[in-house]
C-alpha positions as CSV (number, residue, x, y, z in Angstrom):
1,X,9.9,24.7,20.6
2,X,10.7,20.9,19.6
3,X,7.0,20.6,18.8
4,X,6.9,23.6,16.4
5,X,10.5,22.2,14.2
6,X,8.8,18.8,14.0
7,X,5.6,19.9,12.8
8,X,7.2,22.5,10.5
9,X,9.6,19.1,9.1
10,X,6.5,17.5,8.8
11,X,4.5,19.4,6.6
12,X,7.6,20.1,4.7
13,X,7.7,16.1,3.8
14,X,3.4,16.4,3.1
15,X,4.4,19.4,0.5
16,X,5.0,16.9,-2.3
17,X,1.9,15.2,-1.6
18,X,0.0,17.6,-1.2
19,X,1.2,18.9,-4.7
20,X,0.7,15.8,-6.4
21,X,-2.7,15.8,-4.9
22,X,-3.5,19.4,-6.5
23,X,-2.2,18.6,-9.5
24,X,-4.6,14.9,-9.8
25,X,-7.5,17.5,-9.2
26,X,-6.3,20.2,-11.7
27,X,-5.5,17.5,-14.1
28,X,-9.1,16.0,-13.9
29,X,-10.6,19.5,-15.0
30,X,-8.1,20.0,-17.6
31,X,-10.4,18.9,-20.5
32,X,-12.9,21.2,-19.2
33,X,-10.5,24.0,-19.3
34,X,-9.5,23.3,-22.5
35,X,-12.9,23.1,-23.8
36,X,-13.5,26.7,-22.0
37,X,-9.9,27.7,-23.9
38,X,-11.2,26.5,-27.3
39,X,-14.9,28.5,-26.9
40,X,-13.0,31.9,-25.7
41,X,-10.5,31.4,-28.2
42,X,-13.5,31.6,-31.1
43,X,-15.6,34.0,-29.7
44,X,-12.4,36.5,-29.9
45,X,-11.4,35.3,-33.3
46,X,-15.2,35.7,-34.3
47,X,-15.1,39.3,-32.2
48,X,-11.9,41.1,-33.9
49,X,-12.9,39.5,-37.4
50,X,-16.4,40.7,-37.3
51,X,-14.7,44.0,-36.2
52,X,-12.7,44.4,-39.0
53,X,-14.9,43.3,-41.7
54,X,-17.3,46.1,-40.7
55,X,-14.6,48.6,-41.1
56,X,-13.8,47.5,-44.1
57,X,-17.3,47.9,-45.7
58,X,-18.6,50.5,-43.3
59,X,-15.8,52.3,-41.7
60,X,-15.9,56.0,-41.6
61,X,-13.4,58.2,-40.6
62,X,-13.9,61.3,-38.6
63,X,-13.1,63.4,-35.3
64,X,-14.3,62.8,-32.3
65,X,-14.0,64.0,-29.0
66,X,-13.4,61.6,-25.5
67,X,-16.4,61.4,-23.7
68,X,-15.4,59.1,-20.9
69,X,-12.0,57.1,-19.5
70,X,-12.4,53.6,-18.4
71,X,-9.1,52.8,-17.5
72,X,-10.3,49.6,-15.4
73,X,-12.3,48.2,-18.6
74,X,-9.5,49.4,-20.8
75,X,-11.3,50.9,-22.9
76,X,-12.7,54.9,-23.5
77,X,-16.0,56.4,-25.2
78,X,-15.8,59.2,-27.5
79,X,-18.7,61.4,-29.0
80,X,-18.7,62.5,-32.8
81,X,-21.1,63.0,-35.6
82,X,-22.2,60.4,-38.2
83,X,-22.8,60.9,-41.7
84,X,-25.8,61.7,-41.6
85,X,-25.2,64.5,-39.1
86,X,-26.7,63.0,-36.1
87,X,-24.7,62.5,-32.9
88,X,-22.4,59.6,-32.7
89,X,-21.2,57.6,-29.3
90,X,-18.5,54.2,-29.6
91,X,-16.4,53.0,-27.4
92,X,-12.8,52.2,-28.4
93,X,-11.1,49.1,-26.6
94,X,-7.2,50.0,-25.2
95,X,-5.9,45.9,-25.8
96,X,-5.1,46.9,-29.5
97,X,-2.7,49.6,-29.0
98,X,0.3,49.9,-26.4
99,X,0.3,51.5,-23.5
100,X,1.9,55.0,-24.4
101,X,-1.0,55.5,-26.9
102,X,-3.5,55.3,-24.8
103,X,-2.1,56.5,-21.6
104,X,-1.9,59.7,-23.9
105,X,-5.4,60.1,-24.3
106,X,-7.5,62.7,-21.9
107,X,-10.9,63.3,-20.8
108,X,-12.3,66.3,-24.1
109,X,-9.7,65.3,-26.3
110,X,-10.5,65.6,-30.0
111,X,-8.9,62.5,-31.6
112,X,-9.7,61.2,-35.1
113,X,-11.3,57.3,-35.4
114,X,-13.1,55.1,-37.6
115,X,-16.5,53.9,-36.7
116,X,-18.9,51.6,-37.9
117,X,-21.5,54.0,-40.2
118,X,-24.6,51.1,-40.2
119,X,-26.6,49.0,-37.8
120,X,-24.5,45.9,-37.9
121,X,-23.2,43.9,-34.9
122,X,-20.5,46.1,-33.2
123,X,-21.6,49.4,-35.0
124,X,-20.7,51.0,-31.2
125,X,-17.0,50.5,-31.6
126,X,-14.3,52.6,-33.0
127,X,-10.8,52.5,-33.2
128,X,-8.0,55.3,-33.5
129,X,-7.5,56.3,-37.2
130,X,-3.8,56.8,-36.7
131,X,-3.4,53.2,-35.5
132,X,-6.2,51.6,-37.8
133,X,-2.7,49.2,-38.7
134,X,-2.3,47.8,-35.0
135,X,-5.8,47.2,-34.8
136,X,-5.4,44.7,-38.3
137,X,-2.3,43.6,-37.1
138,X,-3.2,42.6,-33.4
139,X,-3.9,38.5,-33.5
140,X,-6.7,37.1,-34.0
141,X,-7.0,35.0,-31.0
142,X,-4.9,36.6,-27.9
143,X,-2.0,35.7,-25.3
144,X,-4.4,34.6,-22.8
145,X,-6.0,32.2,-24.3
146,X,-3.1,30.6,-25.6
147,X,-2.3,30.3,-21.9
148,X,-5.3,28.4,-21.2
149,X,-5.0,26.3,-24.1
150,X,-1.1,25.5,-23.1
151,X,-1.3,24.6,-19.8
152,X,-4.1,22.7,-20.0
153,X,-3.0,20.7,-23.0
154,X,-0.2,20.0,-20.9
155,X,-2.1,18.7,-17.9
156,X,-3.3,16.3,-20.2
157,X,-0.3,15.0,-21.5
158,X,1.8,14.8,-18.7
159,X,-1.1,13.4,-16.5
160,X,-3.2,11.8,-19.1
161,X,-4.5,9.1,-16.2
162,X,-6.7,11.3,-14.2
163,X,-8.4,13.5,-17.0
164,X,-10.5,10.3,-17.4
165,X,-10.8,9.9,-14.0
166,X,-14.0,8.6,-12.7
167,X,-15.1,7.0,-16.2
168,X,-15.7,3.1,-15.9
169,X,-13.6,0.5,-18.2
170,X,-15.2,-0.6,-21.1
171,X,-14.2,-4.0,-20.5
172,X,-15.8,-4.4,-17.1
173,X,-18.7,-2.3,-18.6
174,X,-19.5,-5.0,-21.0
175,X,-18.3,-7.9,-19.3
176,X,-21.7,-10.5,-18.5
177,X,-21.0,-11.4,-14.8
178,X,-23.1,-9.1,-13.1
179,X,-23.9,-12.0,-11.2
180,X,-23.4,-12.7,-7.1
């Protein structure tokens, strides 16, 4: 039993190293994380912009009937007719609205939407005409990727000595005594 509390006491003295140790390694891939942060951030600001600007010039309101749930994608399809009186499929991503709204949708319900009435870039998404406003409102760049950016900029402040860990010093690197 003695052996078990002195292990126990033991690895309960290694718990700040081994943190310190995690967070060395976590701060050495922070600029990659941030990196990653910065390229998600503008492919979503790029996504929802492009989204709205083709509502704007080709947005077309009209009803349409759900088609299928994804509730693990967050997202549903819906079927509906286009202008031109051919049939019509988009898919209308959940993250936009809050939960109530979309929990209230069900599998043949007619709703009404806007889609995209050309064949631009994201002419297969839709969103809910009654909450076209959330949709314009929601920001640009998202929650989550804030996080990434965050935490990772603060890796890199508070531990600013191992995100350049592994490069050599400039000084030795130019320095002439390469000699034995």
């Amino acid at each position: 039993m003695s052996s078990v509390k002195e292990q126990l006491i033991t690895t309960l003295k290694l718990l700040p190293l081994i943190g310190r140790i995690l967070l060395m390694f976590v701060a050495s891939l922070a600029p990659l994380m941030f990196l990653v942060g910065v390229i998600a951030g503008l492919d979503r600001y790029g996504q929802h912009r492009q989204l709205l600007e083709n509502l704007q010039a080709y947005g077309i309101e009209t009803d349409a009937v759900i088609s299928y749930i994804d509730e693990e994608n967050f997202r549903n399809g819906v079927d509906f007719l286009r202008s031109d009186g051919s049939p019509g499929f988009a898919s209308i991503d959940w993250r936009y609205y809050p939960p109530d709204v979309y929990q209230s949708l069900k599998y043949g319900q007619t709703i009404r939407i806007v889609y995209i009435d050309a064949l631009v870039s994201g002419w297969d998404r839709a969103v809910l005409a009654d909450h076209y406003q959330a949709v314009k409102a929601y920001p640009r760049i998202p929650p989550d990727i804030w996080w990434i950016l965050g935490i990772s900029l603060l890796l890199i402040v508070f531990n600013p000595q191992f995100v350049f860990l592994g490069m050599v010093d400039f000084n030795e690197l130019l320095s002439p005594s390469f000699e034995k």
